[in-house]
C-alpha positions, 0 to 999 in steps of 0.5 A: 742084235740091232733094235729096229727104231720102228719097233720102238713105239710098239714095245713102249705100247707092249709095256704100258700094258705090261705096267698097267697089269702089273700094277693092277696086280700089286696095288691090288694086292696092297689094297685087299690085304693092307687097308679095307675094301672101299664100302660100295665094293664091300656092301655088294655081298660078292665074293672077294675075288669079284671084288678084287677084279672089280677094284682092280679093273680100274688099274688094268683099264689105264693100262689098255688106254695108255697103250691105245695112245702109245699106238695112236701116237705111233701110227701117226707118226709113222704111217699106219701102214708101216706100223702095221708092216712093223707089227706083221713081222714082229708077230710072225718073227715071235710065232716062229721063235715060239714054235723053236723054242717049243720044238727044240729046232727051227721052225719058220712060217712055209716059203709058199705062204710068206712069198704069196702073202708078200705078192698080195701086199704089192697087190693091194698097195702095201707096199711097206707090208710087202717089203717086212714079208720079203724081209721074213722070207730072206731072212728065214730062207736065205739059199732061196732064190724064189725069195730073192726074186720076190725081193727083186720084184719088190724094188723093181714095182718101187722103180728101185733098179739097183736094188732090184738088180742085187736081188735079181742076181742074187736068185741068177746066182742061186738058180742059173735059169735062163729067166733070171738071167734075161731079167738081170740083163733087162735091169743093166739096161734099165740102170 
């Protein structure tokens, strides 16, 4: 499969979490079983689990704030919004991979919803986050052409015609309906 460049800054923040966790776990660790506890940790009578969580919070918190840079970084390099739209399917894409693997057959967010949440973006002015959803519903209900429409309504907002027109004859192809075809035949105009 062919990594997303977008995806890019976002994994690097995933993974200084995941560094900052797993470092947290290994130095503390080291630190309980190999040299003595620090004296103003040791002298406060807590349990030893409180102490190592107290020792080692430290470690997780450098974690935290190296990822909230990588996603500071991020976002302004690209544009909050697209990295929002980026973020949006990657979590719907992993929910959806969670939900297959967990019931052994496919299982992907409802049509309905992904075709709404997509007119809501192009509604609101997000168009990025518009574009990642129609995206998703493509992807995930390619024989739709509902989905297709959507896609076609998205270009067609972003004075994109030949995309539009691919879009909208795609849907014409799938469904036939007069509709589709009086707006193909109004995008040939348009081109």
């Amino acid at each position: 499969m062919k990594t997303n460049p977008l995806l890019l800054p976002m994994r690097n923040a995933f993974a200084a979490v995941a560094i900052g966790i797993g470092s947290w776990v290994v130095f503390g660790l080291l630190l309980f079983y190999v040299t003595e506890l620090p004296p103003l940790v040791e002298n406060l009578d807590l349990p030893w689990l409180v102490q190592m969580v107290v020792i080692l919070g430290g470690w997780w918190f450098l974690g935290i704030l190296a990822a909230m840079i990588n996603i500071r970084a991020c976002t302004r390099t690209q544009g909050r919004s697209m990295f929002l739209a980026v973020l949006l399917r990657s979590l719907i894409r992993d929910r959806s991979e969670s939900l297959t693997t967990h019931m052994g057959y496919p299982v992907f967010m409802e049509e309905e919803l992904l075709n709404m949440l997509g007119y809501m973006s192009m509604e609101m002015d997000q168009p990025e986050k518009a574009h990642a959803i129609f995206e998703l519903l493509i992807e995930y209900y390619p024989g739709s052409a509902s989905a297709h429409s959507a896609m076609a309504d998205y270009f067609e907002s972003q004075n994109d015609v030949e995309h539009a027109l691919l879009h909208a004859r795609k849907a014409f192809d799938m469904s036939g309906s007069d509709e589709l075809q009086h707006r193909v035949e109004a995008l040939m105009k348009r081109r």
